[in-house]
VOMIKE-858296 format. One line per 10 residues: number of its first residue (from 1); their letters; for each residue x, y, z of N, C-alpha, C. Coordinates in steps of 0.02 Angstrom, whole numbers, plus 50000, padded with zeros to 5 digits. Layout:
N
NUM) A) X/Y/Z/X/Y/Z/X/Y/Z ~ ...
// end
This chain:
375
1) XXXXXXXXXX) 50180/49191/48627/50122/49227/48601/50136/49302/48601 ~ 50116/49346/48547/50124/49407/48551/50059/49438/48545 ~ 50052/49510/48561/50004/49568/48535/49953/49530/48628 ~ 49992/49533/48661/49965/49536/48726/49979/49571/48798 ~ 49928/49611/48821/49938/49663/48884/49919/49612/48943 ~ 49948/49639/48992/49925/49588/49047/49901/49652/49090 ~ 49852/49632/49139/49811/49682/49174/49809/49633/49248 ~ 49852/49660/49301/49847/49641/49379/49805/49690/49427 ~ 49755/49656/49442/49716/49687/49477/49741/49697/49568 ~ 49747/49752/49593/49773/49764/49656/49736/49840/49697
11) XXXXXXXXXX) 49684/49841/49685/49659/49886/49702/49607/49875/49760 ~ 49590/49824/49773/49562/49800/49837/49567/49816/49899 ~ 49508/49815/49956/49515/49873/50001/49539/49805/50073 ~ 49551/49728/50038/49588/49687/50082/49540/49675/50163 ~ 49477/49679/50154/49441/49685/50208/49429/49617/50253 ~ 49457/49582/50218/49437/49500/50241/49504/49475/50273 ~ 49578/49497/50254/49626/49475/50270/49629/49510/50336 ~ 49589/49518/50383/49619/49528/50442/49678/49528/50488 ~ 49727/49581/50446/49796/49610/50477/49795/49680/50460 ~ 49850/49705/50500/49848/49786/50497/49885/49808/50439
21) XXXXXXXXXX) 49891/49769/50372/49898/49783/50312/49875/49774/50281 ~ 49859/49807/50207/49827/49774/50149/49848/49711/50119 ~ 49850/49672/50118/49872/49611/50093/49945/49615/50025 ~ 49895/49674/49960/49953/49709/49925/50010/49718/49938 ~ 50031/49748/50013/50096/49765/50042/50116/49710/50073 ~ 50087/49653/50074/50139/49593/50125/50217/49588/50078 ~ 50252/49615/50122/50336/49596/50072/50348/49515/50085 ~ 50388/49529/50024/50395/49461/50010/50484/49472/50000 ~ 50526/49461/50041/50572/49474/50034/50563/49579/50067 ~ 50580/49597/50022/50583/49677/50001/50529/49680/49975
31) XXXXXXXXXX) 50502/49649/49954/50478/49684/49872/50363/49682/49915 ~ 50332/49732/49896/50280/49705/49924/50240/49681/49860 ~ 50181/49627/49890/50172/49569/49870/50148/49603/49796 ~ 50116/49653/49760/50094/49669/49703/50157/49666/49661 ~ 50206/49688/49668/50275/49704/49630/50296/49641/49647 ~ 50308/49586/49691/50322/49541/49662/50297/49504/49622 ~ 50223/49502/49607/50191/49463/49551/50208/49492/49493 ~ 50226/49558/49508/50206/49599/49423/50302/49582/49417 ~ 50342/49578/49467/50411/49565/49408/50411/49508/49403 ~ 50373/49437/49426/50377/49361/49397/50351/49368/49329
41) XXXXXXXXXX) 50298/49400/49330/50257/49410/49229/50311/49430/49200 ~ 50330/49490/49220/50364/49534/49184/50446/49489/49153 ~ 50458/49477/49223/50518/49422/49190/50513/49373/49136 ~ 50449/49360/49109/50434/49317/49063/50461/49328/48989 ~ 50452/49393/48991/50453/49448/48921/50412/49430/48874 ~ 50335/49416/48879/50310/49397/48856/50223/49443/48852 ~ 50245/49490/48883/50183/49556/48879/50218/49640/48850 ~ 50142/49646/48792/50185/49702/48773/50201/49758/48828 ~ 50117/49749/48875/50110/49819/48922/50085/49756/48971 ~ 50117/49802/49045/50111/49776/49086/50048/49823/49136
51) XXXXXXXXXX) 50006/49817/49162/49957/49864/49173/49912/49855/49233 ~ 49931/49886/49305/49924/49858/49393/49846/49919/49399 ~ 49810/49887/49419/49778/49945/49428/49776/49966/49535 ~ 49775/50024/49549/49785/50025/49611/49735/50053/49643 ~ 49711/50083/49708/49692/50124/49742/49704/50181/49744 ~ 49668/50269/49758/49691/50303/49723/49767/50351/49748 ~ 49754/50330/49829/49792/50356/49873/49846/50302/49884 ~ 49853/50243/49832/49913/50241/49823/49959/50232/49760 ~ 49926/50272/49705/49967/50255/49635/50024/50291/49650 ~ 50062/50338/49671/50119/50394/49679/50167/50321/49695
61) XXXXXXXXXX) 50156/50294/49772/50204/50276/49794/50210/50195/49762 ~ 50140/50166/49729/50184/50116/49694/50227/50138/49627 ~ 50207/50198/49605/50252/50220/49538/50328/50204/49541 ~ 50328/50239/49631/50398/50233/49646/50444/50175/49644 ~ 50414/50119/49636/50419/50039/49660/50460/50015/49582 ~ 50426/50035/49530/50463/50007/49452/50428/50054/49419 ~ 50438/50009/49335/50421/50061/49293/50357/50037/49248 ~ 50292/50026/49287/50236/50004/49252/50175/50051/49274 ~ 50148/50021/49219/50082/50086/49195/50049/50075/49250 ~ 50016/50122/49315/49985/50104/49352/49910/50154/49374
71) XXXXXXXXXX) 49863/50140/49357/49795/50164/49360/49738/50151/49402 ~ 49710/50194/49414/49667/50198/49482/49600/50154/49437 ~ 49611/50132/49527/49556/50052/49515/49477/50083/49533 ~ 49411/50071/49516/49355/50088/49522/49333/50047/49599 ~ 49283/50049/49608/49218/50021/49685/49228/49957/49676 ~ 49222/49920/49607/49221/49840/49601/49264/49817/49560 ~ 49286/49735/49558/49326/49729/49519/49336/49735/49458 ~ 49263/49726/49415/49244/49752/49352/49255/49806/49341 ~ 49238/49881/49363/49252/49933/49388/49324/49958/49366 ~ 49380/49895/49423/49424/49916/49407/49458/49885/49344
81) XXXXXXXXXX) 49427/49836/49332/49477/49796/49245/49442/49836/49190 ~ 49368/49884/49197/49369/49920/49132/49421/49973/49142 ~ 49430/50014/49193/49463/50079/49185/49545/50045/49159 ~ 49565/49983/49161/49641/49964/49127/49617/49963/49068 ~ 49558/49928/49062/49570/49916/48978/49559/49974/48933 ~ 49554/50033/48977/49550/50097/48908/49624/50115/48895 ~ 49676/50081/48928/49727/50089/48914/49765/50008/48878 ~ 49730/49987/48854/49737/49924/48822/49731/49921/48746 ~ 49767/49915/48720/49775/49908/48615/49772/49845/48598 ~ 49810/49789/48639/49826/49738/48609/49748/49703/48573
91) XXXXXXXXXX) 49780/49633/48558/49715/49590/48532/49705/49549/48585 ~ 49747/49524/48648/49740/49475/48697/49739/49523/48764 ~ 49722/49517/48821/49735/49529/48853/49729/49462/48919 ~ 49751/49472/48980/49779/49414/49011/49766/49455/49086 ~ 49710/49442/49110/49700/49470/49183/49703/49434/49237 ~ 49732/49446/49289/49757/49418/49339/49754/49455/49439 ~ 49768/49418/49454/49741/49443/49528/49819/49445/49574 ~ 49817/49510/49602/49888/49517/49626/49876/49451/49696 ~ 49794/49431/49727/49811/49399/49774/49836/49322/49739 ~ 49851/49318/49692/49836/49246/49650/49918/49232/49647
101) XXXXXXXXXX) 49944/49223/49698/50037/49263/49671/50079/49194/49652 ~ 50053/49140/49675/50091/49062/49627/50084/49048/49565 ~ 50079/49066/49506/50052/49038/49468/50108/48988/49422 ~ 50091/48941/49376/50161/48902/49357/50156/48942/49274 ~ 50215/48938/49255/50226/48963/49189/50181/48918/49139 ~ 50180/48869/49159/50146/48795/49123/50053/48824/49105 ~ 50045/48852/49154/49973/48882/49135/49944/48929/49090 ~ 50019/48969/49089/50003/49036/49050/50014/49007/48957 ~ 50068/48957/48974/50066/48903/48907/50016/48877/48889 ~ 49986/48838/48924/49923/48827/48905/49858/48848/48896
111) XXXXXXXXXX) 49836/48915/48951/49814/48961/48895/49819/48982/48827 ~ 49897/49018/48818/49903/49053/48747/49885/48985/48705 ~ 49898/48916/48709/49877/48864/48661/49803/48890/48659 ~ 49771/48883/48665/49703/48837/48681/49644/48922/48646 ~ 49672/48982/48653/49635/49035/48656/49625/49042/48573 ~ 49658/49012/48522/49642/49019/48454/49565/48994/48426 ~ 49529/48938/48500/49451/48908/48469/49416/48961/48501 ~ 49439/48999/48541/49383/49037/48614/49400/49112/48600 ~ 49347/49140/48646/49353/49217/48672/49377/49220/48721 ~ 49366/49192/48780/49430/49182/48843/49428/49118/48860
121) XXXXXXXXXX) 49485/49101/48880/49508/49012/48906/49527/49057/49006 ~ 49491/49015/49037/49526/49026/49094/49521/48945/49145 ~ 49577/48945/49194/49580/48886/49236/49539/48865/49260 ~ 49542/48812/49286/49477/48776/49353/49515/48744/49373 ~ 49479/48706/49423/49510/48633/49459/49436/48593/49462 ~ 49422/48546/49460/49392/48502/49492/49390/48501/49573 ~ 49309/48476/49596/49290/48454/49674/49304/48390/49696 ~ 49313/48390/49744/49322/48325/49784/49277/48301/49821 ~ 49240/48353/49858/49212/48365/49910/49142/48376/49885 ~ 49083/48339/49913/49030/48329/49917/49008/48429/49933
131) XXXXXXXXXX) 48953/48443/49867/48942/48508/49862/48866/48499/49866 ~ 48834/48530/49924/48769/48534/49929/48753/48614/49931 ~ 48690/48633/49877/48669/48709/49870/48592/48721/49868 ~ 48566/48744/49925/48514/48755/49934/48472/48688/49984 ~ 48512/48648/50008/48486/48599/50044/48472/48516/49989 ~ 48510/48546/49926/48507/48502/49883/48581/48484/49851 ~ 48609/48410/49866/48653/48369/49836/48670/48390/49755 ~ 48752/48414/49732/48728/48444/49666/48789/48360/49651 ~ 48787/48362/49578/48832/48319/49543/48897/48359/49558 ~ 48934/48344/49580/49022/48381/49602/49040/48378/49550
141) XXXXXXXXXX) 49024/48326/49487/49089/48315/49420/49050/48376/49382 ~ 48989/48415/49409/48974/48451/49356/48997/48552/49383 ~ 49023/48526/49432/49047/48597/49476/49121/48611/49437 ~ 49148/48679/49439/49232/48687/49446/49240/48739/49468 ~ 49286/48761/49514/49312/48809/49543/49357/48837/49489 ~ 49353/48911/49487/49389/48950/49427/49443/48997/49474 ~ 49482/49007/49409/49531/49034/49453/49569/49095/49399 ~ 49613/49120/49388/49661/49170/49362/49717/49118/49350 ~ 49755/49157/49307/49728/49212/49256/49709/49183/49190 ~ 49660/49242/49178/49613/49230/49126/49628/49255/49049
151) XXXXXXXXXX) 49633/49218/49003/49648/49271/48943/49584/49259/48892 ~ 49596/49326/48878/49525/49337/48851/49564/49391/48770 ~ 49502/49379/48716/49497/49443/48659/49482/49508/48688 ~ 49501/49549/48680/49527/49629/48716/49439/49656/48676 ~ 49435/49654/48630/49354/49679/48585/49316/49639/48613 ~ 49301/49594/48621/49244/49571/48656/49231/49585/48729 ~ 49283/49605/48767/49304/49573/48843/49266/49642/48844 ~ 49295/49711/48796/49262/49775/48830/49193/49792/48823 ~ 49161/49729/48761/49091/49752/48743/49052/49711/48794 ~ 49086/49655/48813/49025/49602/48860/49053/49639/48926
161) XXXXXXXXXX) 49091/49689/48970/49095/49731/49023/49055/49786/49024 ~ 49012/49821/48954/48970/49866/48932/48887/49867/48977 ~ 48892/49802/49037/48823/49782/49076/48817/49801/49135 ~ 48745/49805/49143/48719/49849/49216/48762/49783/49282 ~ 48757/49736/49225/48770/49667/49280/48841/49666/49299 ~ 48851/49637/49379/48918/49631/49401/48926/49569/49394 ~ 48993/49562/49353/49026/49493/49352/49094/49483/49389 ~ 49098/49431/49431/49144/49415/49473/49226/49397/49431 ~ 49208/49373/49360/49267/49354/49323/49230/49362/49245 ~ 49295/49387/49212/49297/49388/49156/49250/49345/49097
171) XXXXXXXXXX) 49274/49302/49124/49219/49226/49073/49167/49258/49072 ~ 49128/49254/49128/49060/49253/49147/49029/49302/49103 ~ 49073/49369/49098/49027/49436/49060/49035/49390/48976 ~ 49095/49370/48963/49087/49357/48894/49034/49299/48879 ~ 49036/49253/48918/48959/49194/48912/48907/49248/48901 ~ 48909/49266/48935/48830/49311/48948/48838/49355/48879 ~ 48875/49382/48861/48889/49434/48789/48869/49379/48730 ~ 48885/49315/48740/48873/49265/48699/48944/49235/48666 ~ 48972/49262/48706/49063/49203/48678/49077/49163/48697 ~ 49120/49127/48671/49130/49054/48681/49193/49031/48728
181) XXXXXXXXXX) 49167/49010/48779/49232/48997/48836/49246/48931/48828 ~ 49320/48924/48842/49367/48872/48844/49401/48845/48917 ~ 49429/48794/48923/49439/48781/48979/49504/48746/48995 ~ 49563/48772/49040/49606/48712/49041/49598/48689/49131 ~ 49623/48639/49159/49654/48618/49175/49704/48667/49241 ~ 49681/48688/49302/49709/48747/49335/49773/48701/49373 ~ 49806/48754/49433/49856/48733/49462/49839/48743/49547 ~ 49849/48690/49589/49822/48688/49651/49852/48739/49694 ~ 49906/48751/49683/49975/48809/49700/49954/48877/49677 ~ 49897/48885/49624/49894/48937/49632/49816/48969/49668
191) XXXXXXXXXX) 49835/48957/49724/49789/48963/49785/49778/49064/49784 ~ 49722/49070/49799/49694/49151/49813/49726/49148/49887 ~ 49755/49222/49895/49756/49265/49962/49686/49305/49962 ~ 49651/49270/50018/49610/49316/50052/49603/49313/50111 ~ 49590/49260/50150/49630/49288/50217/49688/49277/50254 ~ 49725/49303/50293/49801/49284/50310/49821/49219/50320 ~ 49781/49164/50352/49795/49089/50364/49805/49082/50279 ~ 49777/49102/50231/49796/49064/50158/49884/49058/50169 ~ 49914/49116/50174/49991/49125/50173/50019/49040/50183 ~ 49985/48998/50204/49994/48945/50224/50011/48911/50164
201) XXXXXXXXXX) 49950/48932/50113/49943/48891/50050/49971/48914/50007 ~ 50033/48960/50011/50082/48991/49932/50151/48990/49948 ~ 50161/48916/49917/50227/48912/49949/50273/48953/49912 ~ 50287/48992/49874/50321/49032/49833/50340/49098/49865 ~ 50302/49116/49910/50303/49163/49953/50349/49167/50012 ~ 50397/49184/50016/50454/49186/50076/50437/49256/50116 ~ 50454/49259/50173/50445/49300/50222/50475/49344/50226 ~ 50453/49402/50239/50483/49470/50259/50568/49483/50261 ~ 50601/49527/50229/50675/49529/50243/50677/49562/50342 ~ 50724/49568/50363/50742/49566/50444/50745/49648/50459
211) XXXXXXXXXX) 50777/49673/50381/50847/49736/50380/50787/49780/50436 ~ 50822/49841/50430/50799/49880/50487/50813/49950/50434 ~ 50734/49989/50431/50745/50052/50373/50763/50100/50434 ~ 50806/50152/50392/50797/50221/50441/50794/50265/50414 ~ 50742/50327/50415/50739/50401/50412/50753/50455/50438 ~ 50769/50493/50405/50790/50550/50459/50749/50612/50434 ~ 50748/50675/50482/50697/50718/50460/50719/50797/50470 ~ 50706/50829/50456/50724/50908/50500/50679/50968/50470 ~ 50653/50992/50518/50615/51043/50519/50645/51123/50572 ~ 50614/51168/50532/50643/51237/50577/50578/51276/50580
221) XXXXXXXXXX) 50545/51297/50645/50494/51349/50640/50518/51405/50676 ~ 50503/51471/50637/50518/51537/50641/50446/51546/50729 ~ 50449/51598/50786/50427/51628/50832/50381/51671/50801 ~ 50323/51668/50839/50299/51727/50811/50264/51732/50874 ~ 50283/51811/50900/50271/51854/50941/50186/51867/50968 ~ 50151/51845/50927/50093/51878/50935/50058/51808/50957 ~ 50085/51754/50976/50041/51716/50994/50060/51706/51055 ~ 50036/51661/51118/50042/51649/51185/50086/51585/51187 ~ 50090/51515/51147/50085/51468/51152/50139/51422/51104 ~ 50175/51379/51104/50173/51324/51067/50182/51270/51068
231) XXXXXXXXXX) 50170/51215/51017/50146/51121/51026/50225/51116/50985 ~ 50252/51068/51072/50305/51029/51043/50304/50961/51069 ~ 50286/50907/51020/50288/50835/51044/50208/50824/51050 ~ 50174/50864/51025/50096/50843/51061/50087/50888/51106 ~ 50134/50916/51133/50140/50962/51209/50121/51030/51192 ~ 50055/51070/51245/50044/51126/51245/50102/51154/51277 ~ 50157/51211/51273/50187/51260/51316/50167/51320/51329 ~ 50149/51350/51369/50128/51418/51368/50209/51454/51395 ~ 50216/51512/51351/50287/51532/51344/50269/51604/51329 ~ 50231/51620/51293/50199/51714/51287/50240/51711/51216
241) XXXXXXXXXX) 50233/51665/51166/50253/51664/51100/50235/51610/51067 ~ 50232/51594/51009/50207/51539/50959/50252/51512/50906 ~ 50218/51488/50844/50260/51473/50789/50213/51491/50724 ~ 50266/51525/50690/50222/51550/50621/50226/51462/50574 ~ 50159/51461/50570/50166/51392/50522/50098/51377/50495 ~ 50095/51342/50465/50011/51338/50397/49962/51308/50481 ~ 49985/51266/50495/49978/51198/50539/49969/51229/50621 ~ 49982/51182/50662/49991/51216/50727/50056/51211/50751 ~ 50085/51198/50687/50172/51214/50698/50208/51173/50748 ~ 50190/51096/50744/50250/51085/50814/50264/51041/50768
251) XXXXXXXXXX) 50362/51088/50774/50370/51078/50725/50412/51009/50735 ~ 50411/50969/50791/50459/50906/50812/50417/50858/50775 ~ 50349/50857/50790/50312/50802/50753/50320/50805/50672 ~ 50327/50872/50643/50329/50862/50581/50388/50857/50556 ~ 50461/50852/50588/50536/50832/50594/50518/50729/50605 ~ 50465/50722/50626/50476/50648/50646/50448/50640/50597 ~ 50385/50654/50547/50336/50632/50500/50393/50622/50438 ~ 50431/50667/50450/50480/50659/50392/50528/50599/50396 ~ 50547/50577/50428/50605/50527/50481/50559/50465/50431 ~ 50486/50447/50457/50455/50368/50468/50440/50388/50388
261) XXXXXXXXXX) 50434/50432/50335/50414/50450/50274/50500/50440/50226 ~ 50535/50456/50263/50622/50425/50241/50623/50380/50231 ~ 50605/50315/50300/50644/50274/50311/50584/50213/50253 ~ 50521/50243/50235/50488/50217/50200/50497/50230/50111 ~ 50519/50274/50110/50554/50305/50042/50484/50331/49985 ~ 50444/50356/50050/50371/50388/50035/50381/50460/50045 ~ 50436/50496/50010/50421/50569/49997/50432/50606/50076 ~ 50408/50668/50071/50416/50690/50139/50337/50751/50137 ~ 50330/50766/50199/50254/50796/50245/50240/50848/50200 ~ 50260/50884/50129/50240/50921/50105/50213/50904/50046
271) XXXXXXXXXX) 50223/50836/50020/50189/50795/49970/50131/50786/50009 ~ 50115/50760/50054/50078/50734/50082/50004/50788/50120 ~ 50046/50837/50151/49995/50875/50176/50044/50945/50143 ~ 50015/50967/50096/50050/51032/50064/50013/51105/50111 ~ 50062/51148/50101/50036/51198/50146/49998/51274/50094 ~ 49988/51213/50053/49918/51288/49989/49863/51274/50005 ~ 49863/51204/50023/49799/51164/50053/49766/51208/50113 ~ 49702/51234/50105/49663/51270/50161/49643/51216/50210 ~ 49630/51154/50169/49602/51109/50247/49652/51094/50291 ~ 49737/51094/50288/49765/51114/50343/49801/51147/50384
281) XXXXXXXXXX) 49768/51216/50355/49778/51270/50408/49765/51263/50467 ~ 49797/51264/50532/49790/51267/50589/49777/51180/50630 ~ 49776/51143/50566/49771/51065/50598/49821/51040/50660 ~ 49765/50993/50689/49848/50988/50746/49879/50925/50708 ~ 49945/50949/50735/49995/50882/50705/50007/50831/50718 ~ 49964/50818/50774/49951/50737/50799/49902/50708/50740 ~ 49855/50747/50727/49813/50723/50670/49868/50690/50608 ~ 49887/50733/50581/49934/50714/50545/49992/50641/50566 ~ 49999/50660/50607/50062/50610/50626/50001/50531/50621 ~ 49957/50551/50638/49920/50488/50657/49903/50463/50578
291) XXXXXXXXXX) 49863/50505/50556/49865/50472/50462/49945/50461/50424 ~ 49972/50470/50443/50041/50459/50403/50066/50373/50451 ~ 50033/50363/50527/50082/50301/50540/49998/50250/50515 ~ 49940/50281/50495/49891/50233/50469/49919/50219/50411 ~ 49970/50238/50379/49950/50240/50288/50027/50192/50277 ~ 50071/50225/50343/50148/50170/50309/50111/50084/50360 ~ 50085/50086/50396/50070/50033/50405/50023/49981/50366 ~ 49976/50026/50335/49928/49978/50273/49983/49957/50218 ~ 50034/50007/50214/50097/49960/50170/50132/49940/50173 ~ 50129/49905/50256/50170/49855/50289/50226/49870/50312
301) XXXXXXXXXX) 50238/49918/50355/50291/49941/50389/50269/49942/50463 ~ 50307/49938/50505/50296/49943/50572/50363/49981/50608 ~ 50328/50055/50660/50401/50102/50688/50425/50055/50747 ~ 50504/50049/50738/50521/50009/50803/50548/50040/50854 ~ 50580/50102/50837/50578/50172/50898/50614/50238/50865 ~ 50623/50279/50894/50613/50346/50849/50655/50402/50925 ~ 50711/50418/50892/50763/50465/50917/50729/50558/50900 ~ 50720/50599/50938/50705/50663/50920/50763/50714/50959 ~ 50817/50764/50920/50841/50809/50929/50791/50878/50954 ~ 50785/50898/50992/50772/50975/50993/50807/51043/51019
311) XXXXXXXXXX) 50823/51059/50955/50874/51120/50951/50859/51190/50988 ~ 50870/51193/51032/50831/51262/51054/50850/51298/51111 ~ 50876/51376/51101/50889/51415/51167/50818/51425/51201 ~ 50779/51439/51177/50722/51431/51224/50666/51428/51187 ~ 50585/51382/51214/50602/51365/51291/50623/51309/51328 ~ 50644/51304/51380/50671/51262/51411/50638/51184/51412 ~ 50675/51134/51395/50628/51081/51340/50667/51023/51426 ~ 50701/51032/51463/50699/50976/51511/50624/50962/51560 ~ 50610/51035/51561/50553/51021/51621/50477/50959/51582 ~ 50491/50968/51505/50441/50934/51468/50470/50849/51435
321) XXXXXXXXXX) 50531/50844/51440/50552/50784/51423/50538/50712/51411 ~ 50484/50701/51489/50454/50623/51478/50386/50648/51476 ~ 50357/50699/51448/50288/50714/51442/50294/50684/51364 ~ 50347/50706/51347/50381/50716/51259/50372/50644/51236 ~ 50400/50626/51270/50423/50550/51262/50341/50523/51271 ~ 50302/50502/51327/50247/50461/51313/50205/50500/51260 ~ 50200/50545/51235/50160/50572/51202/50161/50535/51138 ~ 50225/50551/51120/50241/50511/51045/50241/50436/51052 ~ 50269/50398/51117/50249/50332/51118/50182/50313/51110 ~ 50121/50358/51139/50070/50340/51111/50035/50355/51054
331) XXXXXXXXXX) 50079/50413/51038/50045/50426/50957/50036/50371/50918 ~ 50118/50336/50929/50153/50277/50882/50120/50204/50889 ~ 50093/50202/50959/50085/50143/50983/50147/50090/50996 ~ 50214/50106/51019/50239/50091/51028/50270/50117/51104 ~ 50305/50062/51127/50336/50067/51218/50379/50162/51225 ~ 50368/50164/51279/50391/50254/51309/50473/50245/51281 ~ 50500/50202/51302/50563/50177/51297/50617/50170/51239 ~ 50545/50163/51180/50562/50164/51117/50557/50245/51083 ~ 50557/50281/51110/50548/50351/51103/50609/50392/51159 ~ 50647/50408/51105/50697/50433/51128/50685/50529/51129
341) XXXXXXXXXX) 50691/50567/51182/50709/50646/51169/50764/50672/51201 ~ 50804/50726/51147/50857/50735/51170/50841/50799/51163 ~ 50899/50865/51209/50885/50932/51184/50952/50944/51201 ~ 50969/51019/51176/51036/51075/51145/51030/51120/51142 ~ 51071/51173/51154/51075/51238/51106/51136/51245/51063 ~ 51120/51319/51039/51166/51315/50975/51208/51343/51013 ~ 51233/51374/51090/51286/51399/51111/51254/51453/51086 ~ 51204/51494/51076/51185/51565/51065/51219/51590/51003 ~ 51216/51529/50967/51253/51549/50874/51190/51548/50848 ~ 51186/51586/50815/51142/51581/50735/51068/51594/50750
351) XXXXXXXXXX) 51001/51583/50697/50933/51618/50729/50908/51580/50774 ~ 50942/51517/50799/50922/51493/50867/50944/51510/50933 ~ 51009/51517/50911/51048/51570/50992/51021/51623/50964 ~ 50999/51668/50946/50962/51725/50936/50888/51742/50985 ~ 50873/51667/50980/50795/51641/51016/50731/51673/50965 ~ 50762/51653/50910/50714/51667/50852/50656/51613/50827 ~ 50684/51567/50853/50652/51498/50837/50707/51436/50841 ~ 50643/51361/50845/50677/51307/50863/50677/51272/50789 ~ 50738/51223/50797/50751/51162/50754/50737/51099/50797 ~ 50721/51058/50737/50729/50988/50755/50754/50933/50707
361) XXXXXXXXXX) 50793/50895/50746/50810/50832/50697/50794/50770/50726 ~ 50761/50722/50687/50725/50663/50703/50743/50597/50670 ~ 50759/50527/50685/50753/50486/50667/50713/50426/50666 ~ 50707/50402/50641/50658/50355/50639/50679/50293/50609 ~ 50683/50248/50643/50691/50167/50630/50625/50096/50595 ~ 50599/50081/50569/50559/50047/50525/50580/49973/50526 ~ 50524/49924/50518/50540/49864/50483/50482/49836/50465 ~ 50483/49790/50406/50432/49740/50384/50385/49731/50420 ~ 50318/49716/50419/50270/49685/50452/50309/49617/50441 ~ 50297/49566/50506/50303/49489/50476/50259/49453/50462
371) XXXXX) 50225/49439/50411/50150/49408/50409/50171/49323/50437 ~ 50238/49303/50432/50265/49243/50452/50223/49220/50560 ~ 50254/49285/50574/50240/49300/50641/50186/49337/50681 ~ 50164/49341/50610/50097/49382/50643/50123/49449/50690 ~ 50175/49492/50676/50199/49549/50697/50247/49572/50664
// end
């Protein structure tokens, strides 16, 4: 079939799958779970435009992932399938649910048949199971469970979405617009993710790769004389000097933000928190550190321990060492043990043997959430 866009919905805030990821990011292999649905379609070669809609705080880093059109998803799911379809020309379009990730090729065949009598044809299955609603016995042969993906006429789909009313699926707005729905025949395999026990029910889905990511990071903050104080590791020092910086300048945490932002291949702390930005002037950098390990973990990464260099003739960084260390273990939520600090000087070379200011270099180690293992 030609003159058809496909539209994967992935913008969901995953509230029901109770794990410390969005469901979106469960990898599947490498790949997290939205990008693997969108390269099974895509491998088809059978869509002109391929079209993911996302969340807004994360279209950047799925951009990074391939090369598909990806647009910020609205409050609801309707919401979010009108804002794709203003980027939609075709005559078909074919919407689908990134949690919906089995589907058999055999279906999408039998859609494109069947859509030449209808305005959209979408799946069902038949009940088995005795369905009582409202305290009243219904006929089961007259029930069906609906499912994705749905293909629908692209002109109708946007005029019957034109309603105050929320519709849960596609069909439903076009019935109600007054078009004529079709029906095939769904696939039991292609079971919804919504909460983590489903993982049970998609057998297509293989588990997390093992590898082990690493980042590395480095930051340099210049002294500045006129302050009393500065934060290294989380750590107040009082020293009768500071650090010139947007932030509260310690500058090891923002040497590590860079490290776990490497090893995730999510840019580095100035994409993220830019320093034109007035709201973080003077922020502390635990704040930061703490939204940056919320945000690689909703996309399914977990830190497994984290090495920190600190370069510096002064000040003297042994007397603070295992303060250093649990600090960041609890930033991370990970064991003291897994938090490594090391310190150096430059031998009194360069603007650090000068005692102009400190460097730091940081690494950071990463791996998959296992949704297999529940860790």
């Amino acid at each position: 079939m030609k003159d058809v866009t496909l539209i994967l919905l992935a913008a969901g805030s995953s509230s029901r799958f109770n794990a410390p990821l969005k469901k979106q990011w469960i990898r599947i292999k490498e790949k997290p779970l939205w990008q693997f649905v969108a390269d099974w379609f895509k491998s088809l070669g059978i869509f002109d435009k391929i079209i993911i809609t996302a969340a807004e705080d994360e279209i950047t880093y799925m951009q990074y992932h391939g090369d598909y059109t990806i647009v910020q998803g609205g409050k609801s799911r309707q919401e979010s399938l009108q804002n794709a379809l203003l980027h939609v020309k075709s005559e078909f379009v074919l919407v689908s649910d990134i949690a919906r990730a089995c589907i058999e090729k055999q279906t999408l065949q039998k859609l494109f048949e069947s859509i030449r009598d209808y305005d959209v044809v979408i799946p069902t299955l038949k009940l088995s199971d005795t369905v009582i609603y409202e305290d009243s016995t219904i006929n089961r042969e007259k029930v069906l469970r609906v499912q994705t993906p749905q293909l629908s006429r692209v002109d109708i789909l946007k005029k019957a979405l034109q309603s105050d009313i929320e519709y849960t699926d596609e069909s439903s707005a076009i019935v109600a617009y007054g078009g004529k729905r079709g029906y095939i025949e769904g696939e039991i395999t292609a079971h919804k993710l919504t909460f983590l026990e489903d993982i049970a029910n998609l057998p297509c889905l293989e588990e997390p790769s093992n590898e082990i990511l690493t980042g590395n990071g480095f930051d340099v903050h210049e002294f500045d004389a006129t302050k009393s104080h500065i934060f290294l590791c989380g750590e107040k020092i009082e020293c009768g000097y500071g650090f010139k910086a947007h932030s509260d300048g310690d500058v090891a945490i923002h040497a590590l933000i860079d490290a776990i932002l490497g090893a995730c291949g999510m840019g580095d702390i100035g994409e993220l928190f830019p320093d034109t930005d007035n709201k973080y002037a003077g922020i502390d950098s635990k704040k930061l550190l703490q939204e940056v390990l919320h945000k690689v973990t909703q996309f399914g990464f977990m830190v497994k321990n984290v090495d920190i260099t600190i370069i510096a003739q002064q000040p003297k960084i042994a007397p603070h060492k295992k303060d250093f260390r649990f600090n960041i273990a609890k930033l991370l939520n990970i064991e003291p043990i897994k938090v490594n600090i090391k310190a150096t000087t430059t031998e009194k070379l360069g603007f650090i043997g000068r005692k102009e200011g400190v460097g730091i270099l940081a690494t950071a180690n990463l791996k998959y959430f296992n949704w297999k293992q529940g860790q």
